[in-house]
C-alpha positions in Angstrom: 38.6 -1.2 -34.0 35.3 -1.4 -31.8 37.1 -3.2 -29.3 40.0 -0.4 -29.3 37.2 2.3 -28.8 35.6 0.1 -25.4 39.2 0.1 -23.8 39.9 3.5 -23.9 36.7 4.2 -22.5 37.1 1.7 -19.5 40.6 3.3 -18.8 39.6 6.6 -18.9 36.3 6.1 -17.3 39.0 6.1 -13.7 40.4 9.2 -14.3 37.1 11.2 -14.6 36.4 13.5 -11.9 33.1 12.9 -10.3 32.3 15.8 -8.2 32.2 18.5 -11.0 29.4 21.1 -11.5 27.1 21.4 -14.4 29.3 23.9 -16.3 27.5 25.9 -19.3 28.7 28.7 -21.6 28.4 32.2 -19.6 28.6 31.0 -15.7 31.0 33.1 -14.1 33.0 30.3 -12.5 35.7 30.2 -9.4 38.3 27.5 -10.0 41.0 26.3 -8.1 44.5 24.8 -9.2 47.2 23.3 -7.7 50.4 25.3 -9.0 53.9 23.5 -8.4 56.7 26.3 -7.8 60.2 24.2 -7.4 59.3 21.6 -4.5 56.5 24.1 -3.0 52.8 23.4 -3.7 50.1 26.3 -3.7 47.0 26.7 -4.3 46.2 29.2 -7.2 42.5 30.4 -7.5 41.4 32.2 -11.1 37.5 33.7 -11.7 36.1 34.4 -15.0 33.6 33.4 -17.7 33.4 30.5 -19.0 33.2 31.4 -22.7 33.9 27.9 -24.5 33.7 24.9 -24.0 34.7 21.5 -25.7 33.8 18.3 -24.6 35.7 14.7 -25.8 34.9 12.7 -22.9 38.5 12.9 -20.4 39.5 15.6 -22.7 36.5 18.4 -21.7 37.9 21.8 -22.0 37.3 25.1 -20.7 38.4 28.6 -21.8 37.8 31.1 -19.2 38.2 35.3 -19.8 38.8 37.9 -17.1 39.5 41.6 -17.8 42.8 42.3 -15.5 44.3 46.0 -15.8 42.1 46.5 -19.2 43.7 43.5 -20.8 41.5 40.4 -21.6 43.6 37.1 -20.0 42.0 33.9 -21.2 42.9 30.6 -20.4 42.3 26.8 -21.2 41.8 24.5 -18.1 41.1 20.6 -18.4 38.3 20.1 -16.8 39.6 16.1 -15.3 43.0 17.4 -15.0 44.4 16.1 -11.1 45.6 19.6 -10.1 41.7 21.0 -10.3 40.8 21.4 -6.7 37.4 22.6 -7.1 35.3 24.5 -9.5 32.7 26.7 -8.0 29.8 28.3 -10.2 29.0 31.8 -8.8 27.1 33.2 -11.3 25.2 31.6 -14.2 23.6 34.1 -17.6 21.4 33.4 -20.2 23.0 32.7 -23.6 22.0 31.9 -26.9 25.8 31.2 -28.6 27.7 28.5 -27.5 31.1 30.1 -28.0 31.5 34.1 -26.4 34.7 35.0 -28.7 32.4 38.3 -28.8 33.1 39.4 -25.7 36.8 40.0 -26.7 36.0 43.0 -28.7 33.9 44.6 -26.1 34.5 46.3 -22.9 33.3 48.1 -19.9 29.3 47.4 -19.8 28.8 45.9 -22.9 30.7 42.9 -21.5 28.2 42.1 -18.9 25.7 39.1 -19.9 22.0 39.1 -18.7 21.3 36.4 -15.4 19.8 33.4 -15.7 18.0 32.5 -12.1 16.6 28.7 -12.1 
C-alpha cells in the first residue's frame, strides 16, 4: 500500500505547477484561463476572492466569488489544472476563518474585508 501511495506521488509530482503564488483565504486574486470555443483558443481572465480553499496535493482547489449585476458568481478552479495561465494576487485581507461562505449573505459594504499589508 506504502509503495502505491510513493507512486502516485512521483507521477504527480510532474504535473504540479511551479510558478504559483502563495494563495490564502481573502486575497483578491486575478486569474487567467485558457477557454477552448470550437477550434478557437482565448484567453478568459476572472477576478474575485478567494473564499475557500482545499488542498490534496495535485488536487488544490480554489473557490473564487465576485458580485456581477448584484448576483454572487462563484467558481471552482484547479489550481495545477494546464489551462491556468497565471494567477496574479492583487490584494491580500486579514482573516481569521478559513472558509468565507459568510460573505454570501452580505452585500454592498459589509462585503469588504480589512487589508493585510506585509
Amino acid at each position: 500500500m506504502k509503495n502505491n501511495i510513493d507512486t502516485i506521488k512521483i507521477v504527480e509530482k510532474e504535473y504540479l505547477q511551479q510558478h504559483l503564488p502563495q494563495i490564502d483565504i481573502g486575497d483578491n486574486i486575478k486569474l487567467k484561463k485558457v477557454i477552448q470555443e470550437g477550434n478557437k483558443e482565448r484567453i478568459q481572465v476572472s477576478e474575485g476572492t478567494v473564499i475557500a480553499k482545499k488542498n490534496t496535493n495535485i488536487n488544490t482547489t480554489i473557490t473564487i466569488r465576485k458580485v456581477i449585476q448584484n448576483i454572487g458568481v462563484e467558481r471552482i478552479y484547479l489550481i495545477h489544472s494546464p489551462q491556468i495561465i497565471s494567477i496574479e494576487i492583487l490584494r491580500k485581507s486579514k482573516v481569521r476563518k478559513s472558509k468565507l461562505y459568510y460573505l454570501r449573505y452580505r452585500s454592498g459594504k459589509a462585503t469588504r474585508l480589512k487589508q493585510r499589508f506585509k
